[in-house]
C-alpha positions as YAML, in Angstrom:
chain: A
units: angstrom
residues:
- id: 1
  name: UNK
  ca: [72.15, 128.57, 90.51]
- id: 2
  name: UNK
  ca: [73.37, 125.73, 88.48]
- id: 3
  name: UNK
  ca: [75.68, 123.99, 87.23]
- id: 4
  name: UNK
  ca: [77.73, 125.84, 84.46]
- id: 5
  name: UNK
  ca: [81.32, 123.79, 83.38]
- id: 6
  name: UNK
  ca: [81.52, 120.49, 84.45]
- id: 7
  name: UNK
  ca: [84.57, 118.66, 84.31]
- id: 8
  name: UNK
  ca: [85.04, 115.05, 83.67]
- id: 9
  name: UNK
  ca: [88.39, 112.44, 84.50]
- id: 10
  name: UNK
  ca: [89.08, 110.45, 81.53]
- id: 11
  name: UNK
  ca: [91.33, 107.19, 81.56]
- id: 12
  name: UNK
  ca: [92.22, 104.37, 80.70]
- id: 13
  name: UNK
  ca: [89.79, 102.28, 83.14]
- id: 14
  name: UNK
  ca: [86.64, 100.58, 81.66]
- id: 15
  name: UNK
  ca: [84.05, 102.16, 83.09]
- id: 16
  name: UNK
  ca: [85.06, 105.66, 81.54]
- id: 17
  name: UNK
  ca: [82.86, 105.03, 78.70]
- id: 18
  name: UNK
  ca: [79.94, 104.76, 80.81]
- id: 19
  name: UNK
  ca: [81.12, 108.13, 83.14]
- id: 20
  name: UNK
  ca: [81.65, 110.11, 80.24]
- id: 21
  name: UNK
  ca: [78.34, 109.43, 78.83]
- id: 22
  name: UNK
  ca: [77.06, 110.30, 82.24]
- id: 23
  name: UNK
  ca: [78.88, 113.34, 82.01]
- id: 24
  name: UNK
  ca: [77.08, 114.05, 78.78]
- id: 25
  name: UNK
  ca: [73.87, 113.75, 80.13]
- id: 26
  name: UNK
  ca: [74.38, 115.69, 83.02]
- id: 27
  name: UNK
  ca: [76.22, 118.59, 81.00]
- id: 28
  name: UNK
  ca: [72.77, 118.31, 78.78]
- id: 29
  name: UNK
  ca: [70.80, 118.97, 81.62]
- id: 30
  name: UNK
  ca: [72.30, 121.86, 83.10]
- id: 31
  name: UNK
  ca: [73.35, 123.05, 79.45]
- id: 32
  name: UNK
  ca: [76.91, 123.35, 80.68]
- id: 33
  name: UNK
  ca: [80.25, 123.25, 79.23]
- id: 34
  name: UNK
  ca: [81.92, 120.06, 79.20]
- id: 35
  name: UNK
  ca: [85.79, 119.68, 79.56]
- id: 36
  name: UNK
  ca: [86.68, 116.26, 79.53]
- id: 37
  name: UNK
  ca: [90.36, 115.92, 81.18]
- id: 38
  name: UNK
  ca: [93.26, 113.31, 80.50]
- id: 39
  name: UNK
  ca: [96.17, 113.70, 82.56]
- id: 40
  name: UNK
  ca: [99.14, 111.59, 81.89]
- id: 41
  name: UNK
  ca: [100.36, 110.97, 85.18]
- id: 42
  name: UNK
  ca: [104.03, 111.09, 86.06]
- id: 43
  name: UNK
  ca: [106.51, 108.15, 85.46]
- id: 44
  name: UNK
  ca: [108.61, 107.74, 88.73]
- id: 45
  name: UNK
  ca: [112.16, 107.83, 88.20]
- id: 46
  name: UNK
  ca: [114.47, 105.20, 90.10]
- id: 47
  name: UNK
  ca: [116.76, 107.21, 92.86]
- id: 48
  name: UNK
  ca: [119.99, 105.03, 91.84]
- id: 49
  name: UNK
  ca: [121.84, 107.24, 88.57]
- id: 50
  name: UNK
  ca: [123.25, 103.61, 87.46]
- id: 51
  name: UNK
  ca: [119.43, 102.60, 86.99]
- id: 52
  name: UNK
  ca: [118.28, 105.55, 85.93]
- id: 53
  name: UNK
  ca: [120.55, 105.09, 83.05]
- id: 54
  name: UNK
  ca: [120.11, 101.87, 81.95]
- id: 55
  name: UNK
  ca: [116.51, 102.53, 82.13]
- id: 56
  name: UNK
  ca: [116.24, 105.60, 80.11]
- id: 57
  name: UNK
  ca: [115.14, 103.75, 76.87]
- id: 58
  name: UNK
  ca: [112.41, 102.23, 78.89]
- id: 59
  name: UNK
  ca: [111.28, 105.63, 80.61]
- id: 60
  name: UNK
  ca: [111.14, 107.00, 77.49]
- id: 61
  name: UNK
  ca: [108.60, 104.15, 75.81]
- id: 62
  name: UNK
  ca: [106.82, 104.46, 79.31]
- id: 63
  name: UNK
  ca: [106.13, 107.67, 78.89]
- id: 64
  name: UNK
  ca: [105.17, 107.68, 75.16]
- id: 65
  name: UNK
  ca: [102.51, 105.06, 76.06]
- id: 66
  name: UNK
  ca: [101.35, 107.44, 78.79]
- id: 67
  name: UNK
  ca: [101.02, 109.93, 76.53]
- id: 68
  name: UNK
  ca: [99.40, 107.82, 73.98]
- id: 69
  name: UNK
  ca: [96.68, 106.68, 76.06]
- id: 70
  name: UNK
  ca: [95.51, 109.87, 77.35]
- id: 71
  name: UNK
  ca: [95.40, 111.49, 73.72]
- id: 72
  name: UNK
  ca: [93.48, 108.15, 73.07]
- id: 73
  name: UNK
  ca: [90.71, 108.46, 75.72]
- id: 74
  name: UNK
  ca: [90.72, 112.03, 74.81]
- id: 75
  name: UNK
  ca: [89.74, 111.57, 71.32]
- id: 76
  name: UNK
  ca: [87.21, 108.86, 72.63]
- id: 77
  name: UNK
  ca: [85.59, 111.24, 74.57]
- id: 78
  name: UNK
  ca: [85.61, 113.96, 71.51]
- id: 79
  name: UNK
  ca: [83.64, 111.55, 69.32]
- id: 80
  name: UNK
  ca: [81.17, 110.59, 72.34]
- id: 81
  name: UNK
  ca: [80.45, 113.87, 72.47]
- id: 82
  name: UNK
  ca: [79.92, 114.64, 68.66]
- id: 83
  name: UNK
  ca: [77.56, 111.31, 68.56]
- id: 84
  name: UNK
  ca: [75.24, 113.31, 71.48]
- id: 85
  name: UNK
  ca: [75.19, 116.13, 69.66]
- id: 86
  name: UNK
  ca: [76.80, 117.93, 72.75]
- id: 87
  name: UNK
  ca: [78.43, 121.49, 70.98]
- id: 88
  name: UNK
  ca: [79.69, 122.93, 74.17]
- id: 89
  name: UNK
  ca: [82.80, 120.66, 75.08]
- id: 90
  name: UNK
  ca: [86.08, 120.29, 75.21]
- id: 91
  name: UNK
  ca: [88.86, 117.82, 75.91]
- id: 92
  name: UNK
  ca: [92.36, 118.41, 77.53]
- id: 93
  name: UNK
  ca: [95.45, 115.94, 77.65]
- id: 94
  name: UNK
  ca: [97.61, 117.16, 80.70]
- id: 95
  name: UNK
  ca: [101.06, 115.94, 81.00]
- id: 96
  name: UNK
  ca: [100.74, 116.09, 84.84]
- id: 97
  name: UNK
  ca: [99.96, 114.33, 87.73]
- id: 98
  name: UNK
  ca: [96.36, 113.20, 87.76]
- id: 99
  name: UNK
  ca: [95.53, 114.63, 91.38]
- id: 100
  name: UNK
  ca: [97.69, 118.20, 90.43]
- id: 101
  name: UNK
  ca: [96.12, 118.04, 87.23]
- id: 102
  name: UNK
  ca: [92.09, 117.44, 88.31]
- id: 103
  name: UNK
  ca: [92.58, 119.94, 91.23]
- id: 104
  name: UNK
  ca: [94.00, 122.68, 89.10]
- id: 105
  name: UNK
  ca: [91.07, 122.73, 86.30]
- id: 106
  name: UNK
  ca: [88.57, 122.26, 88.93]
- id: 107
  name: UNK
  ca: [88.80, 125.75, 90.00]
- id: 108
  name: UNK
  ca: [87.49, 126.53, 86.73]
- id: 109
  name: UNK
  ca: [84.95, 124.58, 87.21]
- id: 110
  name: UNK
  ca: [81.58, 123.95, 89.21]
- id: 111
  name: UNK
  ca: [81.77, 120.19, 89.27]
- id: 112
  name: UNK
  ca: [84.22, 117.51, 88.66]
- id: 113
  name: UNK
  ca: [82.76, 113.72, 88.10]
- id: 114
  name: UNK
  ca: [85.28, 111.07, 88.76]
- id: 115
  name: UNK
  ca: [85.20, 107.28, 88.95]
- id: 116
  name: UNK
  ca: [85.71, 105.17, 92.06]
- id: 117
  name: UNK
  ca: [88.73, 102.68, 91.57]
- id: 118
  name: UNK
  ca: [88.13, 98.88, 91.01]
- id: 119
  name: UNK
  ca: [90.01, 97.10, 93.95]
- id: 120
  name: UNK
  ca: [90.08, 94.12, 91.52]
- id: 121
  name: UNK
  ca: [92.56, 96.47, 88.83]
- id: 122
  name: UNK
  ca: [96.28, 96.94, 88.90]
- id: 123
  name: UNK
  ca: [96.89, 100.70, 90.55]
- id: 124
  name: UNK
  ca: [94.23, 100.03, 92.56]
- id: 125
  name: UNK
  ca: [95.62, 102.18, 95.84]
- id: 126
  name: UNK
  ca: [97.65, 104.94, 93.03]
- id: 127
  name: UNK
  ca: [93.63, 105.57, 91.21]
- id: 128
  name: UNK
  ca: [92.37, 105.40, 94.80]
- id: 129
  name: UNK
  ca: [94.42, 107.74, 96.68]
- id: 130
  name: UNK
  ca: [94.43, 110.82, 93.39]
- id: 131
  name: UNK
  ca: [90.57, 110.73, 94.09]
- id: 132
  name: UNK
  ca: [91.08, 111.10, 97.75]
- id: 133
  name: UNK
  ca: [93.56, 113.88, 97.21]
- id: 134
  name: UNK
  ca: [90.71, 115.32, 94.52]
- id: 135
  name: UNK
  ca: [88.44, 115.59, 97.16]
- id: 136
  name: UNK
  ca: [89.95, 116.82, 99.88]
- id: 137
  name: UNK
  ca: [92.32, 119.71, 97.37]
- id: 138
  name: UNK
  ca: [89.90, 120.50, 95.42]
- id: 139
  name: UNK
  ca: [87.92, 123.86, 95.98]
- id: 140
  name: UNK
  ca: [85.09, 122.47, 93.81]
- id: 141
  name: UNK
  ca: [82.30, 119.63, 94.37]
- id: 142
  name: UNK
  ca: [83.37, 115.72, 93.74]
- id: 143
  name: UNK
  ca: [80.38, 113.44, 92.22]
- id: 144
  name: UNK
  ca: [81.78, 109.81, 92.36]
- id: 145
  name: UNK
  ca: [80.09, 107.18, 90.20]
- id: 146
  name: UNK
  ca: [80.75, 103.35, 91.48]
- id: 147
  name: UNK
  ca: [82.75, 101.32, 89.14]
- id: 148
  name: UNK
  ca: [79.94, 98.56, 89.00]
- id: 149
  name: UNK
  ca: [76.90, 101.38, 89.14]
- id: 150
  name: UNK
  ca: [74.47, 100.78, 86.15]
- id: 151
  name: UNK
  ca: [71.82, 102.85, 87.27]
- id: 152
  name: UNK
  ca: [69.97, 105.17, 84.56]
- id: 153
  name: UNK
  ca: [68.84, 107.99, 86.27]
- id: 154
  name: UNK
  ca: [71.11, 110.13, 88.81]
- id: 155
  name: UNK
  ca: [69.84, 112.54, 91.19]
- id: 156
  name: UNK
  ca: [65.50, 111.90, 91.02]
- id: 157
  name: UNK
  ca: [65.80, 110.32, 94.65]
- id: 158
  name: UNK
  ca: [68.60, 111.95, 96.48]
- id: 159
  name: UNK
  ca: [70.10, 111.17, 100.45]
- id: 160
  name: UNK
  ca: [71.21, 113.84, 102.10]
- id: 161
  name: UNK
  ca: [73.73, 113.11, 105.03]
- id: 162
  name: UNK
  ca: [73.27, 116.02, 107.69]
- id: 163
  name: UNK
  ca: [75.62, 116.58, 110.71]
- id: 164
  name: UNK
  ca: [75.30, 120.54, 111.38]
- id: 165
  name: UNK
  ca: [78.91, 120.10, 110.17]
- id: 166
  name: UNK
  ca: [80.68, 123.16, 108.19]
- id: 167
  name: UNK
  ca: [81.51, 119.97, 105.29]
- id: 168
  name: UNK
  ca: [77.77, 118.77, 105.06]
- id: 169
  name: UNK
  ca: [76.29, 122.19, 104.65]
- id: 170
  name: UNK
  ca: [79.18, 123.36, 101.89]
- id: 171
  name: UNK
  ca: [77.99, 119.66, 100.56]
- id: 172
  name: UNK
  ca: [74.62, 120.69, 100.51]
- id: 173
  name: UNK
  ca: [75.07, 123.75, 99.14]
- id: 174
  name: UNK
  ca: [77.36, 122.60, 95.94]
- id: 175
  name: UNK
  ca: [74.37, 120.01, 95.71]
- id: 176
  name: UNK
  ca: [70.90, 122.46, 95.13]
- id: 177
  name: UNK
  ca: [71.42, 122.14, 91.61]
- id: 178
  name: UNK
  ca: [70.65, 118.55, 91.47]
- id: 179
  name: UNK
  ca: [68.45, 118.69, 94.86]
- id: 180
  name: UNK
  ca: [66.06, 121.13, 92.47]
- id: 181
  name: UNK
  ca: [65.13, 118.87, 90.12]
- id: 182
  name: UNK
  ca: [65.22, 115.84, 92.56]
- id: 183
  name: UNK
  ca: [61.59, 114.19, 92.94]
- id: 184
  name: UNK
  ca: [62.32, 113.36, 96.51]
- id: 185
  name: UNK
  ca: [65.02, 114.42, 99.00]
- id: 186
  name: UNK
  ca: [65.55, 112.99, 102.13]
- id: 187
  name: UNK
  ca: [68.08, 114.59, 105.04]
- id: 188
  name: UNK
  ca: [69.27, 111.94, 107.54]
- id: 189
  name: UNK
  ca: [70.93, 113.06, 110.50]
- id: 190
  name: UNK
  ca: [72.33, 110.60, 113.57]
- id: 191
  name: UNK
  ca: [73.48, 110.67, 116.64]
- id: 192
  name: UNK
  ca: [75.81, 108.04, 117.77]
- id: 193
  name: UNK
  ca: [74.32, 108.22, 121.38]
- id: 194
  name: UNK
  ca: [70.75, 109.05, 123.25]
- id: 195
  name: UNK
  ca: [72.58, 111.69, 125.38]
- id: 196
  name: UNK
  ca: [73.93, 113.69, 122.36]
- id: 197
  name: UNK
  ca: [72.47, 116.48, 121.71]
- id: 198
  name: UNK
  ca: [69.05, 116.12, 119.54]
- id: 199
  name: UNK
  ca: [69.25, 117.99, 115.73]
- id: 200
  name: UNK
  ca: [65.18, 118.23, 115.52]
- id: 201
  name: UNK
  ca: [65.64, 122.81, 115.87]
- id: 202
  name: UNK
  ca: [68.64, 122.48, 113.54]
- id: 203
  name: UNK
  ca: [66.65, 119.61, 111.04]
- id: 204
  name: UNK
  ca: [64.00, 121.94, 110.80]
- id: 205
  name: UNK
  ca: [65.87, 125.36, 109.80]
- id: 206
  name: UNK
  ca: [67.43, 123.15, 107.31]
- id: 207
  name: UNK
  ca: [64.18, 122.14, 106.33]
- id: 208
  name: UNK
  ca: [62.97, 125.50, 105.89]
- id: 209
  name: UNK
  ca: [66.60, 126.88, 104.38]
- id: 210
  name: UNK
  ca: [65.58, 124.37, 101.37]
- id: 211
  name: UNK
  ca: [62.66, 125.41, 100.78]
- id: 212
  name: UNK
  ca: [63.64, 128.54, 100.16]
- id: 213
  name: UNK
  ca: [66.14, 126.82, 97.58]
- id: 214
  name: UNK
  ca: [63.56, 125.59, 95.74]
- id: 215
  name: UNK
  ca: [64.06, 122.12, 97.08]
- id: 216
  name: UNK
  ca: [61.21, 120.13, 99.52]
- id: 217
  name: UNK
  ca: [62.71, 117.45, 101.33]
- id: 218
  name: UNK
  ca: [61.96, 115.13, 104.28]
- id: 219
  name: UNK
  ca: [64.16, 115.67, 107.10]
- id: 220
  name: UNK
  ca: [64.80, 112.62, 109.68]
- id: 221
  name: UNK
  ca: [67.19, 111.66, 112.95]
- id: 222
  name: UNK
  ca: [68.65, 108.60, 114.03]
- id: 223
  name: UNK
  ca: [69.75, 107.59, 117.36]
- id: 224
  name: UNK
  ca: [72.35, 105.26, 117.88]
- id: 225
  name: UNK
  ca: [72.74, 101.51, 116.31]
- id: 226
  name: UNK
  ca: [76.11, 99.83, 115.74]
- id: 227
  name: UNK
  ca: [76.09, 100.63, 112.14]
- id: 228
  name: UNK
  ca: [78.72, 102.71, 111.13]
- id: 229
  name: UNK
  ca: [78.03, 105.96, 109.59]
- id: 230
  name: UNK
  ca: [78.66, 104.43, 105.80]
- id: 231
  name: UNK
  ca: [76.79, 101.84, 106.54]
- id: 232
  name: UNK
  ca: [74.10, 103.18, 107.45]
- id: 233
  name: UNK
  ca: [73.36, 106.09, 104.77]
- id: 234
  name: UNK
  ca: [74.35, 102.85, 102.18]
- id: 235
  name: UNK
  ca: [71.52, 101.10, 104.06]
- id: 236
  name: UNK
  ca: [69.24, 104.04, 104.07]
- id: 237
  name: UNK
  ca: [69.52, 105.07, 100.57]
- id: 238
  name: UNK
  ca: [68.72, 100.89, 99.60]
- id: 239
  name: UNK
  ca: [65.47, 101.59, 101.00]
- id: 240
  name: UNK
  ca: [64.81, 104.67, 99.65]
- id: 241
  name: UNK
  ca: [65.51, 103.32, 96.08]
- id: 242
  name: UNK
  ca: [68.24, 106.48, 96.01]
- id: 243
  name: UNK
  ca: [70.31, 107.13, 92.73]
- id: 244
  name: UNK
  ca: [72.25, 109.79, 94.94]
- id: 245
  name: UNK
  ca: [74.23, 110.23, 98.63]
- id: 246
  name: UNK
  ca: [74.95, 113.86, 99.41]
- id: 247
  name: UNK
  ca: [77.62, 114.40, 102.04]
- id: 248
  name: UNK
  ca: [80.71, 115.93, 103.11]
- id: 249
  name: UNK
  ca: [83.87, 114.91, 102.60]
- id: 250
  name: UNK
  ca: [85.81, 114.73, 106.31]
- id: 251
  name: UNK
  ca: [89.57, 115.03, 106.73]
- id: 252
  name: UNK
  ca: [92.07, 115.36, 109.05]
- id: 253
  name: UNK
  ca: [95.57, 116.53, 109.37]
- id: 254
  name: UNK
  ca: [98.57, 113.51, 110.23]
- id: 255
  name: UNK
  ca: [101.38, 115.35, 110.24]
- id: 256
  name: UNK
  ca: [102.10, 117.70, 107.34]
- id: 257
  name: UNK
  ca: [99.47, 115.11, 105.15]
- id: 258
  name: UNK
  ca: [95.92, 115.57, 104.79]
- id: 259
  name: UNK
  ca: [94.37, 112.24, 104.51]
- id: 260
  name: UNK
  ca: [90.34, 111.66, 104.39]
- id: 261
  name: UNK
  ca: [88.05, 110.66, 107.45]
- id: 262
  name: UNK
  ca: [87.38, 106.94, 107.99]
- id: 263
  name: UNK
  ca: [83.93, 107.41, 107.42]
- id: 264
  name: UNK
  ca: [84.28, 109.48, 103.97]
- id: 265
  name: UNK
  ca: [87.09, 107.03, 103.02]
- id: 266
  name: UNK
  ca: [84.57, 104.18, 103.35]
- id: 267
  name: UNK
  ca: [81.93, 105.17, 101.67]
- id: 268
  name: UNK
  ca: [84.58, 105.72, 98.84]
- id: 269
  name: UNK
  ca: [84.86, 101.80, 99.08]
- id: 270
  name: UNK
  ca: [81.51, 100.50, 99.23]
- id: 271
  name: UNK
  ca: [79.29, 102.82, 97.79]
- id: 272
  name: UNK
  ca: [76.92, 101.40, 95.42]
- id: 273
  name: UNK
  ca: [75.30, 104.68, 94.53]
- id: 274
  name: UNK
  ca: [76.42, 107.99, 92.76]
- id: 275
  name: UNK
  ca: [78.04, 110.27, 96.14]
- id: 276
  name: UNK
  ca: [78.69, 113.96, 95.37]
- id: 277
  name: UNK
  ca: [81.40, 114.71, 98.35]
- id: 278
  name: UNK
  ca: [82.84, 118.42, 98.76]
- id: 279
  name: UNK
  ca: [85.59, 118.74, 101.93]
...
C-alpha cells in the first residue's frame, strides 16, 4: 500500500511555496501523481437587487482577480514542479468553492495536503473553516502542515494518537504508508480518569496489527492529568522530537451542520507539527 495521487491546495497564502515543495517531495517518495488544485472560491453576492446592481462592475473585477490568482499560483506550482524534475503532475484551476472543490478531487485521490490558516491574515475564520469542512467531507486522508512549520523532514518520528475509536484506527490506517518508512513510531493512548477502562489488551493487538503492516512502534497509556487532549499529544510529540501527529479527526452533528470536535479543532490551532487527520 502506498500512496498513489496526492493532491495539493494551492493559494494565494505565503506559505504555499513551502507546501507545494513539500508536496513535491512527498509525491517523490511515494512516486505518485501530483495534482496541484486552485479553486477560485465564490464571490458572495449582496441579497438587496439595488446593490447587486450598482455593484456588478465591481463583482465582475472581483471575480477576474479571483480568477487571476488561482491561474497564477497554478502556473507557480507548474514551474516548481518542472525545476524538481517531478514528470507526473498536474495542476487544476477550479472555479468553485474551495471546500466543494478540495472534497470533490479528493475522491480521486489518496491524500490531500493542505495548509493551516494564519490567525494573523485577513480570511482568517473563511481559510479556517474550508479546511474544517475538508476534513470532516472528505472521504480521503487530510495532512496539515503549520503555517510557521520549517521542519525538513516529515514523517521519520511519527505520534500516533490511539483511542480504540472507529476515527483513530481509519487514521491509522490512511497513515501505514508514512508509518513504513517512519524510524520510530510511538502510539499514545489516555484515559481521562483511573477508573476508565485500561487500553493495555487493545494497545497490544494494535501493537501486533502493525507489525504485521510492516511498521514497529512503541505503544504507551496515560492516565489522567489536566492537560487537554491537544495539549498533551503537542507536548508528547516535543519530547519525542516528532515531525508527525497521527489522529482522527472527531465531529459531531449541531443541527443539520457538521462541525469538528473541540479537541480536533484545537489541534488545528496550535499544532506546531505536520497532523495527518481523516474523520
Amino acid at each position: 500500500m502506498s500512496y498513489r495521487s496526492l493532491l495539493v491546495h494551492l493559494d494565494d497564502a505565503p506559505t504555499c511555496a513551502a507546501r507545494v515543495q513539500q508536496a513535491i517531495a512527498l509525491a517523490k517518495l511515494m512516486q505518485a501523481h501530483l495534482v496541484g488544485l486552485a479553486p477560485t472560491g465564490l464571490l458572495r453576492m449582496p441579497l438587496a437587487l439595488e446593490a447587486a446592481a450598482a455593484l456588478e462592475s465591481f463583482n465582475t473585477m472581483a471575480w477576474d482577480l479571483l480568477l487571476e490568482q488561482a491561474q497564477s499560483t497554478a502556473q507557480a506550482f507548474r514551474q516548481a514542479c518542472a525545476e524538481a524534475g517531478l514528470k507526473s503532475c498536474e495542476a487544476v484551476v477550479d472555479t468553485a468553492d474551495v471546500a466543494e472543490s478540495l472534497v470533490r478531487h479528493a475522491h480521486c485521490s489518496d491524500l490531500v495536503i493542505l495548509g493551516q490558516s494564519d490567525p494573523e491574515r485577513a480570511g482568517h475564520a473563511q481559510r479556517r473553516s474550508a479546511s474544517e469542512q475538508v476534513l470532516m467531507h472528505s472521504a480521503r486522508p487530510g495532512l496539515i502542515l503549520p503555517y510557521a512549520w520549517t521542519g525538513d523532514s516529515l514523517g521519520r518520528r511519527a505520534l500516533v494518537a490511539w483511542d480504540d475509536s472507529r476515527e483513530a484506527a481509519r487514521a491509522l490506517a490512511d497513515a501505514l504508508p508514512l508509518l513504513r518508512r517512519a524510524e520510530q513510531v510511538q502510539v499514545l493512548s489516555w484515559r481521562e480518569s483511573p477508573l476508565d477502562e485500561p487500553l493495555a489488551a487493545r494497545l497490544s493487538a494494535l501493537q501486533q496489527w502493525l507489525m504485521w503492516q510492516g511498521v514497529t512502534a512503541e505503544v504507551h497509556e496515560q492516565t489522567g492529568g489536566t492537560q487537554a487532549v491537544g495539549e498533551l499529544l503537542l507536548s508528547r510529540a516535543a519530547d519525542l522530537d516528532a515531525d508527525l501527529i497521527v489522529m482522527g479527526a472527531y465531529g459531531r452533528a449541531r443541527w443539520t451542520e457538521r462541525i469538528l470536535g473541540g479537541a480536533t479543532r484545537g489541534m488545528l490551532d496550535a499544532m506546531t507539527m505536520p497532523v495527518l487527520m481523516s474523520h
